[in-house]
VOGU-3710 file (C-alpha; in Angstrom, 3 decimals, decimal comma):
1> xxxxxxxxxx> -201,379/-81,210/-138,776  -198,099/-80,614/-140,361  -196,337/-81,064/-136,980  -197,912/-84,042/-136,245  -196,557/-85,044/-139,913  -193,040/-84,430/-139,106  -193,376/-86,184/-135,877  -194,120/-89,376/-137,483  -191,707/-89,066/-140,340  -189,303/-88,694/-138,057
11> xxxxxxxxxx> -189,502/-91,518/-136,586  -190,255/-93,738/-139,105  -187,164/-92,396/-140,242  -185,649/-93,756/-137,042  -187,728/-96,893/-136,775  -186,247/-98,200/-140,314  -182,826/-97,077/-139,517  -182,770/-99,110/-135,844  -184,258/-102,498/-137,408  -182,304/-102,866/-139,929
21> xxxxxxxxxx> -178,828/-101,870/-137,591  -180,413/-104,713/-135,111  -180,854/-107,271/-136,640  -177,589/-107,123/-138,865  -174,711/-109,458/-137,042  -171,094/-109,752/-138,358  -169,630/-112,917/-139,509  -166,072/-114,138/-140,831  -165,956/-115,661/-144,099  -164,644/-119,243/-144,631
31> xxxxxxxxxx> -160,761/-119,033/-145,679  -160,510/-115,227/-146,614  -161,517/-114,116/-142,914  -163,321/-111,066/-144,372  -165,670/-109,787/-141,675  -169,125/-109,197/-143,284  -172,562/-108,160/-141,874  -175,454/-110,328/-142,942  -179,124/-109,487/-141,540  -179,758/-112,435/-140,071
41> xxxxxxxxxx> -183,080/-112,023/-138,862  -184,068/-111,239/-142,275  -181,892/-114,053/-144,498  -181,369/-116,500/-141,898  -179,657/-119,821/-143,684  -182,879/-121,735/-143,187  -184,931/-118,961/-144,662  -182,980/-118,775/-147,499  -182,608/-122,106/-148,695  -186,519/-122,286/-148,303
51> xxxxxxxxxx> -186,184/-119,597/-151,371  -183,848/-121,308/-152,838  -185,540/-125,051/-152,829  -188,198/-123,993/-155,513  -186,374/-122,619/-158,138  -182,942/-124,922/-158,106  -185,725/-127,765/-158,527  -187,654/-125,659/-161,391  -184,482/-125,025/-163,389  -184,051/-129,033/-163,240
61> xxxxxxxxxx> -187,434/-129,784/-164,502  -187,129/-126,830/-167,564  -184,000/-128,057/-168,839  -183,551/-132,083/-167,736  -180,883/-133,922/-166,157  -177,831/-135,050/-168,690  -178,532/-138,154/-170,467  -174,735/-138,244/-170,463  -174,095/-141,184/-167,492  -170,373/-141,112/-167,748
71> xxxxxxxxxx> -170,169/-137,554/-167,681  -172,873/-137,303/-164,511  -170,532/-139,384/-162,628  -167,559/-137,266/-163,318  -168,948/-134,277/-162,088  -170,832/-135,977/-158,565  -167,533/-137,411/-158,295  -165,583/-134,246/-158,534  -168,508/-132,451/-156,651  -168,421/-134,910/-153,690
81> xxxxxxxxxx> -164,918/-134,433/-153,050  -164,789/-130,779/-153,100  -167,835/-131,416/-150,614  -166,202/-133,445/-148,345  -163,547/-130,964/-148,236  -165,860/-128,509/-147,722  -167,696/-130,167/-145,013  -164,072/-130,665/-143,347  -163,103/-127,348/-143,676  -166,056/-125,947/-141,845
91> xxxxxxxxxx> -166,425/-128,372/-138,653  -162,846/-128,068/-138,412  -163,287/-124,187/-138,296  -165,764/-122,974/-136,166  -168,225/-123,049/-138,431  -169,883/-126,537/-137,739  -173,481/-124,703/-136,516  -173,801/-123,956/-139,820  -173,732/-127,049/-141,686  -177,152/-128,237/-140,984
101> xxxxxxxxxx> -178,315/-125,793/-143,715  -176,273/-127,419/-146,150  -178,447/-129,689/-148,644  -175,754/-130,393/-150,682  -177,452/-131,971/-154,235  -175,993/-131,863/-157,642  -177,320/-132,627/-161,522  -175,538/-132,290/-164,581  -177,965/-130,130/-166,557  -178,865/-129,682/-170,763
111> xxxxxxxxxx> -178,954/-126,373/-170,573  -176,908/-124,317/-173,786  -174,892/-122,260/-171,606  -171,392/-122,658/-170,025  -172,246/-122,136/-166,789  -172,220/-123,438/-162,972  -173,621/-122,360/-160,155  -173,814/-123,247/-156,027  -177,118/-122,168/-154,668  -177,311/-121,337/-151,262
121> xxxxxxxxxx> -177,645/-124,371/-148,944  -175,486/-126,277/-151,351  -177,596/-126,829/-154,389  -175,135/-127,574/-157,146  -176,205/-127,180/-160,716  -173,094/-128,013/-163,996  -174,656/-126,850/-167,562  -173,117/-129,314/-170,075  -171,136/-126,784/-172,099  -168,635/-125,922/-169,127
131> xxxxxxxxxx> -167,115/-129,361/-169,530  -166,218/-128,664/-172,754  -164,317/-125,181/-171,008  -162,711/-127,284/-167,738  -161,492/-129,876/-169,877  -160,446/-132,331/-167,169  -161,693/-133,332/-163,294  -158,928/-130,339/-161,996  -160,522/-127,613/-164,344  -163,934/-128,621/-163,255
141> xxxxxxxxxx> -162,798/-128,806/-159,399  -161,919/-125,025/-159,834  -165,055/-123,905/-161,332  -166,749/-126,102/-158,762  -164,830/-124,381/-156,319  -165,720/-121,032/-157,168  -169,108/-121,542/-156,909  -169,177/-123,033/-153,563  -166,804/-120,415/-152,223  -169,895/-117,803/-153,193
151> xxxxxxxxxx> -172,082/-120,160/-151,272  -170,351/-120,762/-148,202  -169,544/-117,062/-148,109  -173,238/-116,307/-147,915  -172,695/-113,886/-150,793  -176,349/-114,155/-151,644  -177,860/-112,917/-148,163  -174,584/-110,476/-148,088  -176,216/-109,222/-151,433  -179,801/-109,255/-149,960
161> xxxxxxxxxx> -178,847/-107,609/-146,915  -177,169/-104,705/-149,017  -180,035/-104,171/-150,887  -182,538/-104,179/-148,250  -180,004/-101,887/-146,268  -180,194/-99,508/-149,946  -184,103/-99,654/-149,723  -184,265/-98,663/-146,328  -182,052/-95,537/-146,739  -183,624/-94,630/-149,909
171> xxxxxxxxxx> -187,171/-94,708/-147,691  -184,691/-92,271/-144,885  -184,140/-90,088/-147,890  -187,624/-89,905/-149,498  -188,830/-88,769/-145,679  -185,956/-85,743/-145,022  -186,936/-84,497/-148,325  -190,459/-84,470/-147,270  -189,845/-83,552/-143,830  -187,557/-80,588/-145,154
181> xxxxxxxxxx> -190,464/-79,570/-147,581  -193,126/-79,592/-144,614  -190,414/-76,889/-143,212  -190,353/-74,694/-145,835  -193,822/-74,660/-147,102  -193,351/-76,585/-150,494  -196,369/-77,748/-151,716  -196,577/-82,543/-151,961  -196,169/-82,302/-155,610  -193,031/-80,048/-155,482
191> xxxxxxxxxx> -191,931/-82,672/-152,830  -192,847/-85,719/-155,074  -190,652/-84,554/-157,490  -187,558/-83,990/-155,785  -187,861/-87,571/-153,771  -188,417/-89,004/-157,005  -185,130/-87,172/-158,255  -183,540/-88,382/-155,506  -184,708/-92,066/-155,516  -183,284/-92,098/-159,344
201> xxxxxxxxxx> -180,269/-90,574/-158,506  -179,604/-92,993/-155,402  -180,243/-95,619/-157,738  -177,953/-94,812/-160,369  -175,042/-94,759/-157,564  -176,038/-97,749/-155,912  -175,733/-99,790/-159,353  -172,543/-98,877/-159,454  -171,377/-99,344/-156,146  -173,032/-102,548/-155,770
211> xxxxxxxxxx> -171,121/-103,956/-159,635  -168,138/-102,985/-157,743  -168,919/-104,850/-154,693  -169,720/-108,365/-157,296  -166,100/-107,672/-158,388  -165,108/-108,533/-154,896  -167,020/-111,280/-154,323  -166,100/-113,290/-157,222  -162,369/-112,265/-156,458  -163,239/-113,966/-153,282
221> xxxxxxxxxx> -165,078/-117,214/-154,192  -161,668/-117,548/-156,533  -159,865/-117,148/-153,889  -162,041/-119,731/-151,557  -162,315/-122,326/-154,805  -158,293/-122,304/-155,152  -158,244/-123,249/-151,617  -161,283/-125,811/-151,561  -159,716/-127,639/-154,838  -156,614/-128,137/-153,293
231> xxxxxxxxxx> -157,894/-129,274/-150,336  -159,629/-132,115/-152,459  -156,615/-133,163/-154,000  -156,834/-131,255/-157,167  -153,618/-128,860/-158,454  -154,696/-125,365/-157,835  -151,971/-124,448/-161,310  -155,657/-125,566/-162,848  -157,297/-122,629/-162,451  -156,124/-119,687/-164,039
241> xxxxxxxxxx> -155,674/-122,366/-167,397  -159,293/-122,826/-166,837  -159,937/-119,029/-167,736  -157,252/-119,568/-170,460  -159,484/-121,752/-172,224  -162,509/-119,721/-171,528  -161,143/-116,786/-173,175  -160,063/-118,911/-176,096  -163,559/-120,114/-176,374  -165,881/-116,602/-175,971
251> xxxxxxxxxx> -163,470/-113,982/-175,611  -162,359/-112,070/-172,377  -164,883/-110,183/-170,636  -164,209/-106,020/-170,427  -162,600/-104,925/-167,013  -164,687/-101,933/-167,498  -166,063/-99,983/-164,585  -169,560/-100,996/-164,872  -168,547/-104,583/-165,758  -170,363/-106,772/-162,759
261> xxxxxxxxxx> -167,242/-109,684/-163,153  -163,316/-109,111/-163,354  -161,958/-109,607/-166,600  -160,455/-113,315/-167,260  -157,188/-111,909/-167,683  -157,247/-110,225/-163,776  -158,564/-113,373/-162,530  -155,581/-115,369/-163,618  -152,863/-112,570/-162,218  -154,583/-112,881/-158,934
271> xxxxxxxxxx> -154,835/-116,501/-159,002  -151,378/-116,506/-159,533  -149,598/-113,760/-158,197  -151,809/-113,936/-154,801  -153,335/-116,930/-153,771  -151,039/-119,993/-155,614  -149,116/-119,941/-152,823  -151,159/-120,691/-150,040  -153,549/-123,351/-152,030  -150,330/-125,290/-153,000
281> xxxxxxxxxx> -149,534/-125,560/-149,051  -153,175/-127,688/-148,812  -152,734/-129,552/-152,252  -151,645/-133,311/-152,167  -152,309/-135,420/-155,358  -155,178/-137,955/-155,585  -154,180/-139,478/-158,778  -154,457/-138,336/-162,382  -156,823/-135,573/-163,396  -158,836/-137,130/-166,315
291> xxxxxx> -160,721/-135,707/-168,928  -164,543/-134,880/-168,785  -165,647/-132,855/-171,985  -168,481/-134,243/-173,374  -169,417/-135,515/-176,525  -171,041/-134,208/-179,123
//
C-alpha cells in the first residue's frame, strides 16, 4: 500500500510540475523589453478581462460617476490621447495581435481616495482626489501612464502566473515531505505537521519575494508611463513633480524591505536619472498643459 502511495505522489509531483512549465510562454514587455513568462493557457488576455469586466463595472455602480462634467472631459481627454498613443505604440511594435483584448473605457469616479488604476483589457478608472495631486493635464498624463504601463505589461497575469507557479511548488513540497515520511516510517500526523511547517514557512518567503517583485513592476510601469506620456505630447519633466506633490500632500511612503511600492523619493531619482532621457527623445508639445484639480 505504501508503495503504491509513493508511486502516485510521485507523479503527481511530476504531473503539477510539467503543466504548469507547458503552458507558461515568454513574452517581451512593451518599451522596457523585459522578457517575462505568463501562463497563457491559464490567464489568457480574453480570460482575464472576462474577470476583470465584473468588478471594474461594480466599483462604478458603488461609488458613481463624477458629477464634475468639466473635469470628466479633462481626464477622457487626457486618457484618449495616451490611448491613441498606446494603440500606436503597439501595432507599430509587434504587438498588434494583442489589441483586440483591449476594451479601453474610462469614468471619473467619487470615490475618497487618490487613486488610479488600468485594469487589464484597458478599463480605466480616476478617483477624484488624484486631480487635486496631478494638478494639470501633464501630471495626470503621468499617473495615467503608469497605470497603463502595468496593464499593457500584463503585470496582473505575470502576478497570477507567479502565484499559481508558488501554489504548485508548495503542493511539490507538501508531497516530498510525505513521500520522505512514507520512507522512514513516520506516522500521517507527524507528516501533517511538518508539511504544515513547511507550507508556513514557504509562505512567509514568498511574501517577501513577491513585495520585492511589485517593486519592480511599478519601477517598470514608471518607466512605460514616462514613455507613453511623451509619446502623447505631454513633458515627461511632469512626473517626478507629480510625486513631489504627492509627498507634500500624505507623506513619502517607507523604502522599507517589506514595503510592496518604492518610496516617492526613489521614484523621482529613477525618473530622472534613468529614463528622462529617452522619453524626451518621443516628446513633442501639443499645446499648454492646463489645470484639472477639482473643486471643492
Amino acid at each position: 500500500m505504501n508503495g503504491y502511495r509513493l508511486f502516485v505522489k510521485v507523479g503527481l509531483c511530476f504531473l503539477l510540475f510539467s503543466l504548469f512549465t507547458s503552458c507558461g510562454t515568454k513574452r517581451t514587455v512593451p518599451i522596457t523589453n523585459r522578457t517575462q513568462r505568463i501562463a497563457e493557457g491559464a490567464f489568457s488576455d480574453d480570460q482575464v478581462l472576462s474577470m476583470i469586466k465584473p468588478i471594474y463595472k461594480k466599483t462604478i455602480s458603488q461609488y458613481g460617476d463624477s458629477r464634475n462634467k468639466k473635469q470628466t472631459a479633462l481626464v477622457k481627454k487626457v486618457s484618449n490621447r495616451l490611448i491613441q498613443a498606446t494603440n500606436t505604440y503597439l501595432k507599430s511594435n509587434g504587438y498588434a495581435n494583442e489589441l483586440k483584448y483591449y476594451e479601453w473605457e474610462v469614468h471619473l469616479i467619487k470615490n475618497s481616495e487618490a487613486n488610479a488604476c488600468c485594469y487589464p483589457g484597458g478599463k480605466i478608472l480616476v478617483y477624484e482626489p488624484i486631480l487635486d495631486v496631478t494638478d494639470n493635464e501633464a501630471g495626470l498624463a503621468a499617473v495615467l501612464g503608469h497605470e497603463i504601463g502595468h496593464a499593457i505589461a500584463k503585470h496582473s497575469a505575470e502576478k497570477l502566473t507567479k502565484s499559481a507557479k508558488k501554489m504548485i511548488w508548495q503542493q511539490i513540497g507538501v508531497n516530498a515531505i510525505n513521500i520522505i515520511g512514507l520512507i522512514e516510517g513516520d506516522s500521517q500526523e507527524t507528516i501533517n505537521q511538518v508539511a504544515n511547517s513547511g507550507v508556513d514557512l514557504s509562505n512567509e518567503i514568498m511574501q517577501y519575494v513577491e513585495m520585492k517583485y511589485s517593486r519592480k513592476q511599478e519601477h517598470e510601469a514608471d518607466h512605460i508611463g514616462m514613455i507613453l506620456m511623451a509619446m502623447a505630447g505631454y513633458d515627461p519633466h511632469e512626473a517626478p513633480k507629480v510625486w513631489t506633490r504627492m509627498t507634500q500632500k500624505y507623506g513619502d511612503s517607507t523604502d522599507r524591505i517589506l514595503s510592496t511600492h518604492p518610496s516617492n523619493a526613489k521614484r523621482q531619482r529613477w525618473m530622472n536619472e534613468k529614463w528622462m532621457d529617452e522619453a524626451m527623445r518621443y516628446y513633442k508639445p501639443q499645446g499648454k498643459s492646463r489645470k484639472v484639480k477639482r473643486k471643492r
